[in-house]
C-alpha positions as CSV (number, residue, x, y, z in Angstrom):
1,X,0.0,0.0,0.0
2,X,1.3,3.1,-0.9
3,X,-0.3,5.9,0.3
4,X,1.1,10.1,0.4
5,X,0.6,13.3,2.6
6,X,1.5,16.4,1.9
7,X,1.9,19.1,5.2
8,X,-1.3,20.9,6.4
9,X,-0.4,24.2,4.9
10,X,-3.8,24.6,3.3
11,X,-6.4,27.1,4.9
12,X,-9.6,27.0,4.9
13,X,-12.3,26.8,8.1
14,X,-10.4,28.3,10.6
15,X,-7.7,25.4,10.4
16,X,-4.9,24.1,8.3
17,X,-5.3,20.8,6.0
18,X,-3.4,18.3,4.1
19,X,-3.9,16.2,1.2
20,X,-4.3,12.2,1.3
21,X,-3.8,10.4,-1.9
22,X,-2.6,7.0,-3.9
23,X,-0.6,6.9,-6.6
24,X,-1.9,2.9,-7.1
25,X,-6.0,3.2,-6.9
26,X,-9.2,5.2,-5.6
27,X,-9.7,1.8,-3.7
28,X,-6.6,1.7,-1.9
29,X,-6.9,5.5,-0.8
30,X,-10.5,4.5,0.3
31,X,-9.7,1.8,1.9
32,X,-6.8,4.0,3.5
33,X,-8.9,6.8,4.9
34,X,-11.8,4.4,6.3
35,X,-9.1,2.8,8.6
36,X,-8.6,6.0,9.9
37,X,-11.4,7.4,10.3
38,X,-11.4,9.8,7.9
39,X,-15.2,10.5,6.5
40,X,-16.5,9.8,2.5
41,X,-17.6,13.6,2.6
42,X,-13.6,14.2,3.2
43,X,-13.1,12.8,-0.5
44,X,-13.0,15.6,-3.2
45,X,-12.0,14.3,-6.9
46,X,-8.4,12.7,-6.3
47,X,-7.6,13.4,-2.8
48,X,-9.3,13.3,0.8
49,X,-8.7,16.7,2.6
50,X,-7.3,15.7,6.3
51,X,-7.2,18.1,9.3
52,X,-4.0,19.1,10.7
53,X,-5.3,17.9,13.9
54,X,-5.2,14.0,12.1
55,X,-1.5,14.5,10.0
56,X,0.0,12.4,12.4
57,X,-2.4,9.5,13.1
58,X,-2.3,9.1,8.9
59,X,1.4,9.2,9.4
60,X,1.8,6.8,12.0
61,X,-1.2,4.0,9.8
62,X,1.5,4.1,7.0
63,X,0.9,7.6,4.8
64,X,4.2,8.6,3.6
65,X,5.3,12.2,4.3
66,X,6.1,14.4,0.9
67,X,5.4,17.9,-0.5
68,X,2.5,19.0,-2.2
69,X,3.9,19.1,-5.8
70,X,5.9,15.9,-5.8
71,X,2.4,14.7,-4.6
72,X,0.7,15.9,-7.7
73,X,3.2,14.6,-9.5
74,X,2.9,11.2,-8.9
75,X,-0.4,11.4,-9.0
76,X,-0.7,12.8,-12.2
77,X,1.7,9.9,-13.4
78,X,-0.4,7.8,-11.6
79,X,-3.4,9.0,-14.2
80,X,-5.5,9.2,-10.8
81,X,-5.1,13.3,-11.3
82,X,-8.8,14.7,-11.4
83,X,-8.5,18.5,-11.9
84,X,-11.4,20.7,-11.0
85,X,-13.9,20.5,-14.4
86,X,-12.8,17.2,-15.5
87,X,-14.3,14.3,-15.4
88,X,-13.6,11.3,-13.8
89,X,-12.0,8.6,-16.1
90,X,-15.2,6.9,-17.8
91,X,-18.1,9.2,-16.8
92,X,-18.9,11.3,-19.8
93,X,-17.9,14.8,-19.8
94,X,-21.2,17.5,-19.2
95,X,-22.1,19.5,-22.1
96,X,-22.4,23.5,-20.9
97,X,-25.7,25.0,-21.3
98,X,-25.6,27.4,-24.8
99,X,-25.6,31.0,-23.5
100,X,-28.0,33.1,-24.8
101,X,-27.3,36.5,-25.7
102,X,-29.2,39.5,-24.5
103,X,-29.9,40.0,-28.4
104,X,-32.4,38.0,-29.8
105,X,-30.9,35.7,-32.8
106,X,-27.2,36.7,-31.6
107,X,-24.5,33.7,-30.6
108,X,-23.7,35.1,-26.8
109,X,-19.8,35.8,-26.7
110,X,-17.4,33.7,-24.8
């Protein structure tokens, strides 16, 4: 099992959080985070966010400590990299509503 942490440096809610990830499956992290507790809501695309507060009870189940953009890195390596707006590997990909443009029979810009 090969599962990565990057430091909390990340704000957001009043505290600082880190990023949980595999660079071997979606299953493995899954499986990962359940052991420790960490909730399905706390998954978002490619990683789980973890709370500074739990850094060090991922480290100590086996997360191995790196920085952010070697995480990335392997991830995106990995192909297990989901950037915000893309789809996850086999879903199809959401057409964008047409915009309509405040003249009538005019293409909006955009």
């Amino acid at each position: 099992m090969t599962v990565y942490i990057d430091p909390p440096e990340w704000p957001g809610h009043g505290r600082l959080w880190s990023h949980l990830v595999s660079d071997v499956s979606f299953e493995e992290l899954h499986a990962f985070a359940a052991s420790i507790g960490c909730p399905p809501r706390a998954f978002e695309r490619d990683h789980y966010d973890v709370p500074e507060t739990r850094y060090e009870d991922a480290v100590r189940a086996g997360a191995r400590q790196i920085g952010s953009k070697e995480l990335v890195r392997r991830i995106t390596q990995a192909g297990l990299r989901r950037p915000k707006g893309r789809p996850a590997p086999g879903l199809p990909v959401q057409e964008s509503p047409a915009r309509e443009s405040p003249v009538q029979g005019r293409p909006a810009r955009g």
